[in-house]
PyMOL Python script that loads the backbone (N, CA, C, O; Angstrom):
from pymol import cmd

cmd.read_pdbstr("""\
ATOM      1  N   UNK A   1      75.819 106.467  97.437  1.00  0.00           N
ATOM      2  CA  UNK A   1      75.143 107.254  96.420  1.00  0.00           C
ATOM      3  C   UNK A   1      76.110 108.323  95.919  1.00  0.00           C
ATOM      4  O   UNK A   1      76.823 108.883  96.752  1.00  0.00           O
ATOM      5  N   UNK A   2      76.193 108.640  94.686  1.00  0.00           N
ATOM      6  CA  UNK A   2      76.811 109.839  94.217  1.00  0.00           C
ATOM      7  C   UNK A   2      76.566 110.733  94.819  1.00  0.00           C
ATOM      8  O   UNK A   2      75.496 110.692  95.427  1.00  0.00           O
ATOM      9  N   UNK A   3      77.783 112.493  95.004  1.00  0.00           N
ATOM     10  CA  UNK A   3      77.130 112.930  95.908  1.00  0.00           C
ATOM     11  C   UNK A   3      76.497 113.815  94.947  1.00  0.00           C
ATOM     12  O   UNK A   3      75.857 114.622  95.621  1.00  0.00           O
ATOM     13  N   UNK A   4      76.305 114.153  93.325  1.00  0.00           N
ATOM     14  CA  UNK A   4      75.913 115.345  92.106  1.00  0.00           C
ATOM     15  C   UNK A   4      74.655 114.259  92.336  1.00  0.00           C
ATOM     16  O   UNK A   4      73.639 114.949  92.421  1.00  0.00           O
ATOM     17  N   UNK A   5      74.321 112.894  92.466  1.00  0.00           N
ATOM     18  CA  UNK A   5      72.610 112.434  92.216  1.00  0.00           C
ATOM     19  C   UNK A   5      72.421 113.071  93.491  1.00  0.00           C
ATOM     20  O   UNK A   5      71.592 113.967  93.329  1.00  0.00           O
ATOM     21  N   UNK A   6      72.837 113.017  94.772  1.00  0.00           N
ATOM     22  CA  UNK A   6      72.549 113.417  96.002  1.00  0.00           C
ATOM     23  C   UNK A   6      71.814 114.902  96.327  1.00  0.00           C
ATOM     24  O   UNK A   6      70.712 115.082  96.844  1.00  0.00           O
ATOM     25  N   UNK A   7      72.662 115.776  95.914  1.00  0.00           N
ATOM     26  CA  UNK A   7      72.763 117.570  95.830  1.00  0.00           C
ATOM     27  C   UNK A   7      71.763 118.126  94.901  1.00  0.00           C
ATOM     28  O   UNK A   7      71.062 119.117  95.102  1.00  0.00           O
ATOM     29  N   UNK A   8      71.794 116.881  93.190  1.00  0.00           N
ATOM     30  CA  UNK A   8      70.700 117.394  92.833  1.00  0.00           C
ATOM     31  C   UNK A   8      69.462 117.510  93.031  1.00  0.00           C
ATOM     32  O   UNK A   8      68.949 118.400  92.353  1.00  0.00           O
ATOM     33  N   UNK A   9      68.829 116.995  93.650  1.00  0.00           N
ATOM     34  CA  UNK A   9      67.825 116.843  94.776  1.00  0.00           C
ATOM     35  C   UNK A   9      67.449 118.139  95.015  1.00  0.00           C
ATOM     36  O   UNK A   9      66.290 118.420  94.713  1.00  0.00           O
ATOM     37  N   UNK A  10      68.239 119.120  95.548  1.00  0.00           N
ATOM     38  CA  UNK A  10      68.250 120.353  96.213  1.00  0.00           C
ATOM     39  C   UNK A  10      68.716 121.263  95.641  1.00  0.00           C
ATOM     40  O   UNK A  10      68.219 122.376  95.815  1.00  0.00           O
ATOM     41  N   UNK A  11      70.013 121.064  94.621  1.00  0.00           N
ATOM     42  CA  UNK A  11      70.252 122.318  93.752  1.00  0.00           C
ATOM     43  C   UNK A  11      70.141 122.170  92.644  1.00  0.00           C
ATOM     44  O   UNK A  11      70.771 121.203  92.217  1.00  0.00           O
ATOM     45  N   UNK A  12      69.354 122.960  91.628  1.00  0.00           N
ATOM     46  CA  UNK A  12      69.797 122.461  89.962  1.00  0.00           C
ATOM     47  C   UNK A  12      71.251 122.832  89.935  1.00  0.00           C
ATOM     48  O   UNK A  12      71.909 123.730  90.461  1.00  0.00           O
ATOM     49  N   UNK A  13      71.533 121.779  89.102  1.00  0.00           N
ATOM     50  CA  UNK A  13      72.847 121.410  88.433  1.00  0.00           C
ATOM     51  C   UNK A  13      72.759 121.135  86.956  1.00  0.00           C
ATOM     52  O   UNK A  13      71.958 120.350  86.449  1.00  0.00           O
ATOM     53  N   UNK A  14      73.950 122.086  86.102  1.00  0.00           N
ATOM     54  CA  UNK A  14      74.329 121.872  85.004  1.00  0.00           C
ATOM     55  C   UNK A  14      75.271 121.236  84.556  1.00  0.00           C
ATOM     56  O   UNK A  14      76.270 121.949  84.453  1.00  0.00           O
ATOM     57  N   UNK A  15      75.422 120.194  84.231  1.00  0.00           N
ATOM     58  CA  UNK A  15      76.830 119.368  83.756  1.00  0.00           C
ATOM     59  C   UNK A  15      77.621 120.190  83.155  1.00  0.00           C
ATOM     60  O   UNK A  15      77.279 120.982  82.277  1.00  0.00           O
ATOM     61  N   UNK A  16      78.913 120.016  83.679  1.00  0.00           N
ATOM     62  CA  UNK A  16      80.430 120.430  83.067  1.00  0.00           C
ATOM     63  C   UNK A  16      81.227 119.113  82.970  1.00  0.00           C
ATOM     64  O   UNK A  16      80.831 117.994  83.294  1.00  0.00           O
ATOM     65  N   UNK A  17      82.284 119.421  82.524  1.00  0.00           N
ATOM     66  CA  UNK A  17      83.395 118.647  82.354  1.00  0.00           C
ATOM     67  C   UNK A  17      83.886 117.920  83.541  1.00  0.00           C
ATOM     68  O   UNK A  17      84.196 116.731  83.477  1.00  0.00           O
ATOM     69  N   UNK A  18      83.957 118.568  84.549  1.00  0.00           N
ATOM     70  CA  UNK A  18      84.349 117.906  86.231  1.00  0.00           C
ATOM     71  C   UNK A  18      83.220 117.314  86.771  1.00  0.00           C
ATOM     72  O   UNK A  18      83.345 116.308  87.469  1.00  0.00           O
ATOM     73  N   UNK A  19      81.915 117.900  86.499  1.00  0.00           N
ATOM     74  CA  UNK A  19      80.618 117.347  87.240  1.00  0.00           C
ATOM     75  C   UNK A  19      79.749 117.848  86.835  1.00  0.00           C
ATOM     76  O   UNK A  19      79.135 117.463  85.840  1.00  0.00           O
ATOM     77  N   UNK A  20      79.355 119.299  87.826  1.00  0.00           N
ATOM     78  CA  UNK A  20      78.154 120.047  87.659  1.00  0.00           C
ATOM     79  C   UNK A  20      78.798 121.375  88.549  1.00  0.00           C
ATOM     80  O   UNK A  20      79.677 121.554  89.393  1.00  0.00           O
ATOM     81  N   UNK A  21      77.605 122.320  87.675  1.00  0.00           N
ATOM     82  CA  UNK A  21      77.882 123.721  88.640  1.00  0.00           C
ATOM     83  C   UNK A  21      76.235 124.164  88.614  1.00  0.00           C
ATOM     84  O   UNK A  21      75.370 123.863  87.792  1.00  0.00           O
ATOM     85  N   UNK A  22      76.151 125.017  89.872  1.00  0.00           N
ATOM     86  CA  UNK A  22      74.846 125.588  89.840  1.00  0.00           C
ATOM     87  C   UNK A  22      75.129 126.553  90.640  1.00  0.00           C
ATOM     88  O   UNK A  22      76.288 126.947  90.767  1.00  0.00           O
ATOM     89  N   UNK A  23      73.730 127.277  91.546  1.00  0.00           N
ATOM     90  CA  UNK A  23      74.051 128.334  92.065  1.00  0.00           C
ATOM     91  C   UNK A  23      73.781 127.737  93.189  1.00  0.00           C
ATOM     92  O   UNK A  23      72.856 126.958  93.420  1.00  0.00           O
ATOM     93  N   UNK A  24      75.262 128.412  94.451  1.00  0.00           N
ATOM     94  CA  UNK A  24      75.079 127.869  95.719  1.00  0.00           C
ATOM     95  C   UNK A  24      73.839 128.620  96.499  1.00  0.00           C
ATOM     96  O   UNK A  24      73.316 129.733  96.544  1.00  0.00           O
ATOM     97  N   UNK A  25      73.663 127.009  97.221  1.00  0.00           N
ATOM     98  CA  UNK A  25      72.038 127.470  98.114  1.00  0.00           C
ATOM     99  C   UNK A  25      72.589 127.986  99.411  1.00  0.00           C
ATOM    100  O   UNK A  25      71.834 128.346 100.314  1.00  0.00           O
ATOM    101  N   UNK A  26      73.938 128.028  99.518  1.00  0.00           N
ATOM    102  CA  UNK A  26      74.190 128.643 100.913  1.00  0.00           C
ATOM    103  C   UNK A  26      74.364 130.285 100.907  1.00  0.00           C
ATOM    104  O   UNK A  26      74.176 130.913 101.949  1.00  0.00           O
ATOM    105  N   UNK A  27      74.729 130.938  99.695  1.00  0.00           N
ATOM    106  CA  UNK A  27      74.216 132.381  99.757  1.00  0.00           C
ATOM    107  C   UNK A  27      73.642 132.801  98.752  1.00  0.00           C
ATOM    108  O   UNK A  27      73.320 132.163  97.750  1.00  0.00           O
ATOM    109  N   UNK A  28      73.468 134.061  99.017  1.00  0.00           N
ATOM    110  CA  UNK A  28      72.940 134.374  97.388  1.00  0.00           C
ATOM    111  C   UNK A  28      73.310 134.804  96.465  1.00  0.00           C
ATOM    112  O   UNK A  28      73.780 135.937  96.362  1.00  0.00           O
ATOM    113  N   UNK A  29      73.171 133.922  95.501  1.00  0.00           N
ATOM    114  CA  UNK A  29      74.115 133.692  94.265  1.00  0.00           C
ATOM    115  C   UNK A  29      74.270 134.173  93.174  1.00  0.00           C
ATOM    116  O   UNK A  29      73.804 133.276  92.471  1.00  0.00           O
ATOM    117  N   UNK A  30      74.704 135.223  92.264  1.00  0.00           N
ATOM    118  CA  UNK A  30      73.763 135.815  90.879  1.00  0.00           C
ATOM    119  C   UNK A  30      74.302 134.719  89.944  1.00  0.00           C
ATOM    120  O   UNK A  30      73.761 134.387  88.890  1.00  0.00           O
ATOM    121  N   UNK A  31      75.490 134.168  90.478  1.00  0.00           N
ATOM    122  CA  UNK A  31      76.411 133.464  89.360  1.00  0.00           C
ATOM    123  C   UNK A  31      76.734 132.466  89.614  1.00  0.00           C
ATOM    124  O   UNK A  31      77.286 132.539  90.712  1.00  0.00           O
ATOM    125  N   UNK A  32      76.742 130.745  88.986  1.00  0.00           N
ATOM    126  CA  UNK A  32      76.827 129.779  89.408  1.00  0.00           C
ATOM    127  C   UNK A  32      78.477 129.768  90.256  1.00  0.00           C
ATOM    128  O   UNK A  32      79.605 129.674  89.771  1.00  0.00           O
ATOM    129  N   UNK A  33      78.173 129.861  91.205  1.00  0.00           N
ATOM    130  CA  UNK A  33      79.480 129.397  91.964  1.00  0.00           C
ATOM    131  C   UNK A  33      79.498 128.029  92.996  1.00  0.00           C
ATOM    132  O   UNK A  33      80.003 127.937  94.115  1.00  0.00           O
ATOM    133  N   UNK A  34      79.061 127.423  92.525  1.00  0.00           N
ATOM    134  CA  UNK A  34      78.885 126.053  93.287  1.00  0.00           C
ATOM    135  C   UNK A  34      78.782 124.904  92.899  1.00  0.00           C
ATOM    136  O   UNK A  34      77.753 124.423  92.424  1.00  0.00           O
ATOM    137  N   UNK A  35      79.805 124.346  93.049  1.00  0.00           N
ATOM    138  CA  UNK A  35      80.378 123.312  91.744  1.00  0.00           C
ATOM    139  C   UNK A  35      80.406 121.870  93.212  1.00  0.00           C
ATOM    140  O   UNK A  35      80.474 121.857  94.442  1.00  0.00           O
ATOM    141  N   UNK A  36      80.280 120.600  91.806  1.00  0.00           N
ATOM    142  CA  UNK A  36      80.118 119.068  92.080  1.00  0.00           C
ATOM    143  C   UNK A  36      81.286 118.262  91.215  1.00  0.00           C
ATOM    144  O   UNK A  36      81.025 117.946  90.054  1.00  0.00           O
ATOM    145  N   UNK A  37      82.527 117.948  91.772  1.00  0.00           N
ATOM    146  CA  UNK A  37      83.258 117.061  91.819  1.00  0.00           C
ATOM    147  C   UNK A  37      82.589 115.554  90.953  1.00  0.00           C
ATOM    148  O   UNK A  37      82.023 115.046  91.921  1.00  0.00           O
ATOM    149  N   UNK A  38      82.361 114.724  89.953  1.00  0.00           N
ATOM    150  CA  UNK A  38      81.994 113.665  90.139  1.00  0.00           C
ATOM    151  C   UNK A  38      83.370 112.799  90.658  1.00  0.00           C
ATOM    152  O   UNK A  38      83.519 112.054  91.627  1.00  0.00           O
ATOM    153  N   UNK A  39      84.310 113.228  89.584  1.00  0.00           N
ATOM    154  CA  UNK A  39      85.431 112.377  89.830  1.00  0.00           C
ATOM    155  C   UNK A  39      86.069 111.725  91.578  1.00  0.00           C
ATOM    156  O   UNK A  39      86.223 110.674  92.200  1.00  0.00           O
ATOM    157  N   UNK A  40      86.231 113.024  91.693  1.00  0.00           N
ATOM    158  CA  UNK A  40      86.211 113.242  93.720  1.00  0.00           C
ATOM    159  C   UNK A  40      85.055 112.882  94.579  1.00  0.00           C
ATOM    160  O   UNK A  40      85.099 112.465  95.736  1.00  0.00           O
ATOM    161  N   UNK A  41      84.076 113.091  93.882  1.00  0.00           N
ATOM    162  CA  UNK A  41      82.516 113.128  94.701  1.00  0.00           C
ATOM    163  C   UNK A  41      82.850 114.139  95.954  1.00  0.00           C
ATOM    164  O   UNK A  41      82.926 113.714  97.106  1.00  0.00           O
ATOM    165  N   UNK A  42      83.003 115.237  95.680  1.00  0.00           N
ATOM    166  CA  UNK A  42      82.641 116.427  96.616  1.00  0.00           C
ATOM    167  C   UNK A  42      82.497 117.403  96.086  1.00  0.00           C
ATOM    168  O   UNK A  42      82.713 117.572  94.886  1.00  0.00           O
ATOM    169  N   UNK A  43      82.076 118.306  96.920  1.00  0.00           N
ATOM    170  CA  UNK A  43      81.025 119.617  96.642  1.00  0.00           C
ATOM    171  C   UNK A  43      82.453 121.140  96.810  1.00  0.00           C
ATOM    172  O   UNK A  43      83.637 121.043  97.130  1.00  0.00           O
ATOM    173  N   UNK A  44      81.876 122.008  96.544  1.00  0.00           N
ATOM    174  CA  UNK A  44      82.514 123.418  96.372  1.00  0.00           C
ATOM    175  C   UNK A  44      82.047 124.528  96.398  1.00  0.00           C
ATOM    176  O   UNK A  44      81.886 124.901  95.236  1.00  0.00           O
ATOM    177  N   UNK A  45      81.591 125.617  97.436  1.00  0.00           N
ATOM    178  CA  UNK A  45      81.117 126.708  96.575  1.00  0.00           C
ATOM    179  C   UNK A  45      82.984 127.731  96.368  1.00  0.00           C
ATOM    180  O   UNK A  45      83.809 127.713  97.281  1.00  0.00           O
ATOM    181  N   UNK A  46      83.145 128.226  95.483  1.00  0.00           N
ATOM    182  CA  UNK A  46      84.230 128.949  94.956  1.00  0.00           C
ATOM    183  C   UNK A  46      83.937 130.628  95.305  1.00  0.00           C
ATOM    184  O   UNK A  46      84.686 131.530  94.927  1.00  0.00           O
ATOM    185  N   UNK A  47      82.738 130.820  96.072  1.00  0.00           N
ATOM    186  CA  UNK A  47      82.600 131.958  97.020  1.00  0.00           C
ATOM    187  C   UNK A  47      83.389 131.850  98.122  1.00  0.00           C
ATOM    188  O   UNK A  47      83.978 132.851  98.530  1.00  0.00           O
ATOM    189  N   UNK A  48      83.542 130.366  98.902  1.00  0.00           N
ATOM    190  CA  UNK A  48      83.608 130.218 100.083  1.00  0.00           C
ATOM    191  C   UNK A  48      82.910 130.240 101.224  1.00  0.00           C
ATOM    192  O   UNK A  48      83.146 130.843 102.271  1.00  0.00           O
ATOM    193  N   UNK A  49      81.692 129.257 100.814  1.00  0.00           N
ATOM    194  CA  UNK A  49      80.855 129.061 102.014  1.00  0.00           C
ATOM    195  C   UNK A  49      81.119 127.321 102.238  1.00  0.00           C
ATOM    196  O   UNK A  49      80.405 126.520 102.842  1.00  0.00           O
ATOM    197  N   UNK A  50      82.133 127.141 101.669  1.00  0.00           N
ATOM    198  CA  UNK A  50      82.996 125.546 101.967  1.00  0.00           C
ATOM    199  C   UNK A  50      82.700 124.756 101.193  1.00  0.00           C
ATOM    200  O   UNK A  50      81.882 124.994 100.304  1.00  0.00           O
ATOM    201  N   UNK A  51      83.458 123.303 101.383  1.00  0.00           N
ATOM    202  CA  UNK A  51      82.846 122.442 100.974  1.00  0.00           C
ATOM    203  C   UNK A  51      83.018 120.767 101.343  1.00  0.00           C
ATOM    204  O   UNK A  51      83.168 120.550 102.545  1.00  0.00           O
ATOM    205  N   UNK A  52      83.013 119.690 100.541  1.00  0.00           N
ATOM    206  CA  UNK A  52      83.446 118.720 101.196  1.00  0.00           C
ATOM    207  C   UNK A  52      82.202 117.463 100.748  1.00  0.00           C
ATOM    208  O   UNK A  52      81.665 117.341  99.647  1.00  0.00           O
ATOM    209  N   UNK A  53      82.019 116.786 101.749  1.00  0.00           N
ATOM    210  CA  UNK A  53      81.616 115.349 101.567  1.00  0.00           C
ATOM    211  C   UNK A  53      79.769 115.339 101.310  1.00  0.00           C
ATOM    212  O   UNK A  53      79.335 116.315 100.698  1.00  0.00           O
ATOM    213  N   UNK A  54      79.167 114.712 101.578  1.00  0.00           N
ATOM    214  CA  UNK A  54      78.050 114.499 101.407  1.00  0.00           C
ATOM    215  C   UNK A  54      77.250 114.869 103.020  1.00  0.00           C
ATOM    216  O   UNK A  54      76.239 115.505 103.316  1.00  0.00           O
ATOM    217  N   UNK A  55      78.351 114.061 103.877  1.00  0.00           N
ATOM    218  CA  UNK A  55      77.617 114.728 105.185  1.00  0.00           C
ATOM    219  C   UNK A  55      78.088 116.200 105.428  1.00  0.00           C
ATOM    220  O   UNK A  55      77.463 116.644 106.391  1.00  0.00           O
ATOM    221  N   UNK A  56      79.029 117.199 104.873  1.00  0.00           N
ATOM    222  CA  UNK A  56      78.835 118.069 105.073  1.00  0.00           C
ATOM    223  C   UNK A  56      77.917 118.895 104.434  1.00  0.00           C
ATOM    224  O   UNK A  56      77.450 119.806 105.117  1.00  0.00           O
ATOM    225  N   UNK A  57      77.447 118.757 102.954  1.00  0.00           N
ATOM    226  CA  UNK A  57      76.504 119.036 102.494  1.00  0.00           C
ATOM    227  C   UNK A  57      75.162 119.040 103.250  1.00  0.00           C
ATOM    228  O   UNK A  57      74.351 119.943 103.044  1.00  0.00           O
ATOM    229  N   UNK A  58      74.961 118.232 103.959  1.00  0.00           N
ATOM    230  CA  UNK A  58      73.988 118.167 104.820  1.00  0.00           C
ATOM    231  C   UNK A  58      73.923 118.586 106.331  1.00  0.00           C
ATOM    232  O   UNK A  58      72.944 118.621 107.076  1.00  0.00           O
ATOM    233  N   UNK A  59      75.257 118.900 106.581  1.00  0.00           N
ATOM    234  CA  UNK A  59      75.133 119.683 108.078  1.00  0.00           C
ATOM    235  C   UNK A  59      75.051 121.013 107.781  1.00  0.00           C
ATOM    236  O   UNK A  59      74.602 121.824 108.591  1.00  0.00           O
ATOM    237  N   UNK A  60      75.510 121.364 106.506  1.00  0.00           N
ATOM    238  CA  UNK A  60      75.131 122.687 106.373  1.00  0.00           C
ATOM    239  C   UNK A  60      73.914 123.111 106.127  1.00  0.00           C
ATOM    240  O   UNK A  60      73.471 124.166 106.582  1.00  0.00           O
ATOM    241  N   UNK A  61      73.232 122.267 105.333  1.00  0.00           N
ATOM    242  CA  UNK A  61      71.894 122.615 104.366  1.00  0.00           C
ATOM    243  C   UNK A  61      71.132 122.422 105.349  1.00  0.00           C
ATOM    244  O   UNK A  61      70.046 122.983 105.206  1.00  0.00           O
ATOM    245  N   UNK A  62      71.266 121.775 106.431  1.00  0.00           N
ATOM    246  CA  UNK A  62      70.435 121.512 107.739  1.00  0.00           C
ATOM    247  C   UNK A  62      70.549 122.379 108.869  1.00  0.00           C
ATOM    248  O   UNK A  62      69.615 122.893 109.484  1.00  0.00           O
ATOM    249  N   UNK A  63      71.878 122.510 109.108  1.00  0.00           N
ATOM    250  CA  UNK A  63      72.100 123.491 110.205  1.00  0.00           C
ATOM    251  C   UNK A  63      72.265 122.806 111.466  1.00  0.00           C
ATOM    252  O   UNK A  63      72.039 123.258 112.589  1.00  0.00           O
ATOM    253  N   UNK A  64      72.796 121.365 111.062  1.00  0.00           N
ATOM    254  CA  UNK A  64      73.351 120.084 112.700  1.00  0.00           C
ATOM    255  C   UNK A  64      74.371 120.388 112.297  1.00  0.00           C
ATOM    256  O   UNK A  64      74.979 121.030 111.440  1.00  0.00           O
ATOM    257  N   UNK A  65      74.477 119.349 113.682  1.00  0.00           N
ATOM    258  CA  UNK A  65      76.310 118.825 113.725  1.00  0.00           C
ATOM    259  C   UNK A  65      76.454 117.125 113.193  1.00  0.00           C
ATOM    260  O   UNK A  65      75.641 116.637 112.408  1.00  0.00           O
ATOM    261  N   UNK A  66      77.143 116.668 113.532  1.00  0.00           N
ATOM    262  CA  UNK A  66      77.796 115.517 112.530  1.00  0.00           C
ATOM    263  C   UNK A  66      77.050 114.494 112.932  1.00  0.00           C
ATOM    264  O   UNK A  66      76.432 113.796 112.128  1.00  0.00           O
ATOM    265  N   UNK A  67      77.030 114.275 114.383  1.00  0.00           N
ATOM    266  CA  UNK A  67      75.884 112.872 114.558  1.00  0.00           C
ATOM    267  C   UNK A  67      74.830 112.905 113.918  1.00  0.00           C
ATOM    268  O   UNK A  67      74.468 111.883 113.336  1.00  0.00           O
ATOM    269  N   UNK A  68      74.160 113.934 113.865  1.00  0.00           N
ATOM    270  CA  UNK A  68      72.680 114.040 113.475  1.00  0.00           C
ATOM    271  C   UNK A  68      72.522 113.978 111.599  1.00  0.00           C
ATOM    272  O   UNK A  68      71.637 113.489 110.897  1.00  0.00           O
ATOM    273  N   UNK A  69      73.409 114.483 111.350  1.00  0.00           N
ATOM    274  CA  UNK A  69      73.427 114.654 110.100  1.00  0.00           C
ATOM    275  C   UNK A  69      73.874 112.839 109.445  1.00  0.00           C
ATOM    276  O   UNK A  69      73.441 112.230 108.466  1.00  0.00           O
ATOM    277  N   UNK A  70      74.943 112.424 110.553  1.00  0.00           N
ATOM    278  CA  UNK A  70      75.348 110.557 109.571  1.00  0.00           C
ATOM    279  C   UNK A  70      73.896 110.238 109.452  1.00  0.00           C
ATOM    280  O   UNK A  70      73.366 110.277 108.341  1.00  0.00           O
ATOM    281  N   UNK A  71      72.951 109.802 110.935  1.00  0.00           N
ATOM    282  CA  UNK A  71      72.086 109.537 111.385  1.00  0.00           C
ATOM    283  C   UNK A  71      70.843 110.056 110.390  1.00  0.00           C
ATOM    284  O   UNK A  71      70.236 109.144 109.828  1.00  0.00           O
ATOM    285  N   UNK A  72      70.447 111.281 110.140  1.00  0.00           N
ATOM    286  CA  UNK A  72      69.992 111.513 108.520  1.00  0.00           C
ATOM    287  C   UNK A  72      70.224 110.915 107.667  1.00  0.00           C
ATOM    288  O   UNK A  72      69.337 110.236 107.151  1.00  0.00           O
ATOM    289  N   UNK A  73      71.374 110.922 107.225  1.00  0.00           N
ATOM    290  CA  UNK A  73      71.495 110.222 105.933  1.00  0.00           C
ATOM    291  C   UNK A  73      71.336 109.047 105.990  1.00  0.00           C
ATOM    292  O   UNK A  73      70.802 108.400 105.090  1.00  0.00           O
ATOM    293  N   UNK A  74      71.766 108.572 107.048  1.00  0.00           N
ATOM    294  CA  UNK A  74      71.679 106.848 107.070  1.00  0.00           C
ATOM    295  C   UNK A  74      70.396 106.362 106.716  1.00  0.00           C
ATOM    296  O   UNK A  74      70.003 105.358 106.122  1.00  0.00           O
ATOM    297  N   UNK A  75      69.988 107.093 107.105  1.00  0.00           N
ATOM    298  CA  UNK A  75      68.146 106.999 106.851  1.00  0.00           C
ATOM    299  C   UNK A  75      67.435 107.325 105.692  1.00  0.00           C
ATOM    300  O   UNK A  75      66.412 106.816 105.236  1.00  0.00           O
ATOM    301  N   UNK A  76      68.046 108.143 105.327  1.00  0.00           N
ATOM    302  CA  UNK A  76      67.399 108.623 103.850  1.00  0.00           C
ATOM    303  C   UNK A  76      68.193 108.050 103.062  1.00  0.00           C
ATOM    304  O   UNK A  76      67.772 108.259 101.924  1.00  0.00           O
ATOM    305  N   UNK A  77      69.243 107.352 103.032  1.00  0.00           N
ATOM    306  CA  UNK A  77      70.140 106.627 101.851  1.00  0.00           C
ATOM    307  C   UNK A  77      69.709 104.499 101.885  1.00  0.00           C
ATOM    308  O   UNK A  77      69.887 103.594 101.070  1.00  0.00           O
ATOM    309  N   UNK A  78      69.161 104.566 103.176  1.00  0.00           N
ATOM    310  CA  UNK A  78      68.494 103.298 103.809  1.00  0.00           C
ATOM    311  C   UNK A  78      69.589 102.207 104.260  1.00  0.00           C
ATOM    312  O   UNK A  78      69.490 101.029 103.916  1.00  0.00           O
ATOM    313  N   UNK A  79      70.352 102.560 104.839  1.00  0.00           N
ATOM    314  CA  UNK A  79      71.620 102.036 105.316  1.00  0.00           C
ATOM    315  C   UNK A  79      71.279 101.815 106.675  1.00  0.00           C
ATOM    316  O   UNK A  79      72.201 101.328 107.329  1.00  0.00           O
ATOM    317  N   UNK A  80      69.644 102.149 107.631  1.00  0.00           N
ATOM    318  CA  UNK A  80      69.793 101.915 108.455  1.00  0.00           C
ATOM    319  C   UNK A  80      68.668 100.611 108.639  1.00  0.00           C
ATOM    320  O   UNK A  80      67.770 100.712 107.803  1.00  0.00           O
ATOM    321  N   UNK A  81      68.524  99.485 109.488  1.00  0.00           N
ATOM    322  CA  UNK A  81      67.552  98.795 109.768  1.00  0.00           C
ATOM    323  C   UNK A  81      66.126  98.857 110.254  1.00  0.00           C
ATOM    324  O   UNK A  81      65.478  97.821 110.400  1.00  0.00           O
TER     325      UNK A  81
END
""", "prot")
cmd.dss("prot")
cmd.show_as("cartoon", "prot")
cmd.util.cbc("prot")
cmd.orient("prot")
């Protein structure tokens, strides 16, 4: 899955030229600083609360660690049996 169809889910996103930017849900934001890669398919906040892949998007927004979070997604993307 894309990870801007993925994120939007959870953050509004405004299309730009690279992807999308919105305001990051990891702090609080007055100003969109949290930008979506399509080209790359990864995430950014340009505050610096990180960024990266789709499962990190989700260990953060969750608050796991990495097993739990593949294991999520696997499930919610239906990759699992």
């Amino acid at each position: 899955m894309p990870l801007m169809d993925f994120i939007s889910a959870f953050v509004d996103l405004r299309p730009v030229a690279s992807g999308a930017v919105g305001h990051c849900p990891f702090h609080d934001d007055q100003h969109p600083s949290f930008g979506v890669n399509k080209e790359g398919n990864y995430w950014q906040c340009f505050s610096g609360c990180g960024s990266g892949s789709i499962i990190d998007f989700w260990m953060k927004w969750k608050g796991i660690e990495f097993p739990q979070a593949v294991a999520e997604l696997a499930e919610i993307l239906g990759v699992v049996k």
